[in-house]
N, C-alpha and C positions, 0 to 999 in steps of 0.2 A: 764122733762128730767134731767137724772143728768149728774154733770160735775165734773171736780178736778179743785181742788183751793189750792195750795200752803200746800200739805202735806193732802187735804181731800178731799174724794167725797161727794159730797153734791149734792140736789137741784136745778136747775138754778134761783130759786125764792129768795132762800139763798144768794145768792150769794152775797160778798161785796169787793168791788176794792176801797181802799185812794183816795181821792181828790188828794191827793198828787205822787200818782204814776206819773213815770218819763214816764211809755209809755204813756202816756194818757195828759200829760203837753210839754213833748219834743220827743215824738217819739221814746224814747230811749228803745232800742229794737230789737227783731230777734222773727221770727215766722215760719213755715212751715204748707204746705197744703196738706194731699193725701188722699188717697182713697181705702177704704175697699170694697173687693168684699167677697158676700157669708161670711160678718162677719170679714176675714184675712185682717189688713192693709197691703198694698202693698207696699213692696219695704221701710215698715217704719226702718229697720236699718239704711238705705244710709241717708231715711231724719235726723233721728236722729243724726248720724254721723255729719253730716252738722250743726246741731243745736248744737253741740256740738263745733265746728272748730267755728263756728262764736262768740260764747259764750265767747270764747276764746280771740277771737280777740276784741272783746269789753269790754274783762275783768270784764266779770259778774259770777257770781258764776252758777252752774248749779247742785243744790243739788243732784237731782235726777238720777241715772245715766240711761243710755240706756234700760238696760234689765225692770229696775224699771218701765221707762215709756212706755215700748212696754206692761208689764203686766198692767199696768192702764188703757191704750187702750183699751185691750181687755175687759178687765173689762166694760168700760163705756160702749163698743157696746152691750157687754151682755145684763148689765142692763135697758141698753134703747133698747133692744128688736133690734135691728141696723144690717141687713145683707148688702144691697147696704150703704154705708154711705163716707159721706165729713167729714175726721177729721183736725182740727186745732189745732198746740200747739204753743202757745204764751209765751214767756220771757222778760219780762222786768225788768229792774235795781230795779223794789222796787222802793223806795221811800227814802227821804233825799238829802243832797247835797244841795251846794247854785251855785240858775244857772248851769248853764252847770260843773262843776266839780261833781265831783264823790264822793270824800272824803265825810267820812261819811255815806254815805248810805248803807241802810237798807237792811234785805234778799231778793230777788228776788222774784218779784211775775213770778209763773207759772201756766200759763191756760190750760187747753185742754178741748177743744167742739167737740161731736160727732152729724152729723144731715144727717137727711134720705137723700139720694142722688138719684135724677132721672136723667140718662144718658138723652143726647142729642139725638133728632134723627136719627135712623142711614141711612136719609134722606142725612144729611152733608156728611159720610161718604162715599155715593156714587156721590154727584153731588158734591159735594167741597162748599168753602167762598170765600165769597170776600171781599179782604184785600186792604190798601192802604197803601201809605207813608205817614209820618205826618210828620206839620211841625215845631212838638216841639223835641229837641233831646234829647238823652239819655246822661245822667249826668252820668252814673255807672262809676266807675276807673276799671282799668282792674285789681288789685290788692284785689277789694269789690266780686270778683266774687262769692264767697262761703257766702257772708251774706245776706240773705234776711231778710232787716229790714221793723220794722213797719212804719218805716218813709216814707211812699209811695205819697210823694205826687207829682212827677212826672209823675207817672203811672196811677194816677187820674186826674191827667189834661191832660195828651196824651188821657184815655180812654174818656173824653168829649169832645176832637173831631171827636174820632171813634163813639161816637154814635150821634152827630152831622152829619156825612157823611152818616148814614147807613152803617157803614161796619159789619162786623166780628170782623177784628182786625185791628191792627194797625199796620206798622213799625216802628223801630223808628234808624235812622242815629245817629254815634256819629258827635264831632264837626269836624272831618276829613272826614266827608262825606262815611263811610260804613257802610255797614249794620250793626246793633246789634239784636236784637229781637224784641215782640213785644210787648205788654203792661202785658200781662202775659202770655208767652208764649216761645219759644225758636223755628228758624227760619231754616229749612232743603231746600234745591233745588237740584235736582237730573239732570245733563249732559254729556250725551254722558255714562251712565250705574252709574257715581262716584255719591258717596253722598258728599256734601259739608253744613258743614254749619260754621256760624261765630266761631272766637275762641275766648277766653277769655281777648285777646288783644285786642279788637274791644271796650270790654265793657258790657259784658252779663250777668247774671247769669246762674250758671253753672248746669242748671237743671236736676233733679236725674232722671225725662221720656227724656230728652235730653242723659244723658250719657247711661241708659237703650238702647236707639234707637239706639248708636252707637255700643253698644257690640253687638246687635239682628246683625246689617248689616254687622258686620265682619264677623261673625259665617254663614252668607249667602253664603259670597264669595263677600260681594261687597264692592267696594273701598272707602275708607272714608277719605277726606280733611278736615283740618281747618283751616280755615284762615281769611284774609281781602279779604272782597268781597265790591265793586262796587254795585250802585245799577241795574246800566244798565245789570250786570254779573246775576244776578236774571230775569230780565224781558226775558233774552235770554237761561233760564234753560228750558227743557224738565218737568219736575214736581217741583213742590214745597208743603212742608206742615209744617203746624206749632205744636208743643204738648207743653203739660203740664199734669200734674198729677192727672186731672178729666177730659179732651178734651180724652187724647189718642195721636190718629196718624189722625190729620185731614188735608185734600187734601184739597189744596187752588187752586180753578176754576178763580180767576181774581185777577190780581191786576193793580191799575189806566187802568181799559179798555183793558191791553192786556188778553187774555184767553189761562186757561190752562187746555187741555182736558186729556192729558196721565196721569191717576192712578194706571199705572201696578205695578212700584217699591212701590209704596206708598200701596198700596193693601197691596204687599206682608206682606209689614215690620208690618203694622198693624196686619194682620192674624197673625203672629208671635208672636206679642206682648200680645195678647190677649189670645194665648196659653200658654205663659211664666202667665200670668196671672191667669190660669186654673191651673198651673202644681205649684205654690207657695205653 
């Protein structure tokens, strides 16, 4: 398989990352994850965009600009023969600097991996998952909502008690007790026709299949909230479902034991989304 490595497509055999690299000693870093159908990454300017705001905000340099790395993308699924495909671009500070300070350090290393992608069954997407509350909570500032950093390690000990329970997924409460999302994923419930889901004052990341969902359900005609929600405000929704940028639009059937049988709205938005996906 090949990959790009900080100005080269090479080999993934080739490939060589410093001892010293700061994603790899402190976490220090911003990455994104989406998904090529029929070969076209999907929706990859918003991810970039975002890779870019965060880049920013962490004050790393981002040599490469957008257009640069949407043509390196396509490149790498070429070359790796890649129609359905999971891509990941990784940024981290480089390497230098003493301890947590900055000064000093080195050019940014930048990754991208392209790997064959097989959808889920669309088994889930007719009977739904089952999700729970956890009772690790979400650290995010409502301020971080635009950087998804490498420093995941939250989201690794939330996701080892979800597979500790048997779930799907997970919820995760801020420290004020409402909902935020779930360990990788962004959290919809559907009442009385409205869509609701959490907003960025909660604590979320501001996911590019989350803001996708929400432009699809205006363009429907359906109503869209954001806000603080209750968890109790969830258990008494009509539908519920969680996405992300390899899931899709998937219909959550239980969570802690209550069940949730209506997927009409959630259908829709799916079929819709999947369309927008065909017509990119």
């Amino acid at each position: 398989m090949y990959i790009y490595l900080n100005g080269n497509i090479i080999r993934e055999k080739d490939a060589r990352i410093s001892i010293n690299d700061r994603g790899f000693l402190l976490g220090d870093g911003v990455f994104e994850t989406l998904r090529a159908y029929n070969g076209k990454p999907f929706l990859v300017s918003e991810h970039l965009e975002r890779l870019s705001r965060a880049a920013q905000k962490l004050r790393i340099t981002l040599n490469e600009s957008p257009l640069e790395m949407v043509s390196i993308v396509e490149r790498l699924l070429e070359m790796n023969n890649l129609k359905e495909a999971y891509i990941r671009i990784t940024l981290s500070r480089g390497t230098g600097g003493r301890g947590i300070e900055i000064d000093g350090c080195s050019e940014p290393t930048l990754l991208i991996i392209t790997r064959a992608y097989e959808a889920p069954s669309e088994e889930i997407y007719k009977r739904g998952v089952r999700v729970g509350f956890l009772e690790r909570k979400n650290t995010r500032l409502p301020e971080d909502y635009d950087i998804k950093s490498i420093s995941f390690l939250n989201n690794i000990l939330s996701r080892l008690e979800v597979s500790d329970r048997g779930l799907f997924e997970g919820i995760l409460l801020n420290s004020d007790g409402f909902i935020t999302e779930g360990t990788v994923s962004n959290l919809f419930f559907i009442k009385r026709g409205r869509l609701h889901t959490p907003s960025v004052e909660s604590g979320i990341l501001k996911g590019i299949t989350r803001g996708k969902v929400l432009e699809i359900a205006k363009s429907m005609g359906i109503e869209v909230e954001e806000g603080l929600y209750r968890k109790e405000q969830l258990l008494e929704a009509d539908e519920v479902f969680i996405t992300n940028s390899l899931l899709e639009i998937v219909p959550v059937c239980e969570i802690e034991s209550k069940g949730f049988k209506d997927i009409t709205i959630t259908r829709g938005l799916l079929k819709q989304y999947r369309k927008e996906v065909e017509l990119y």
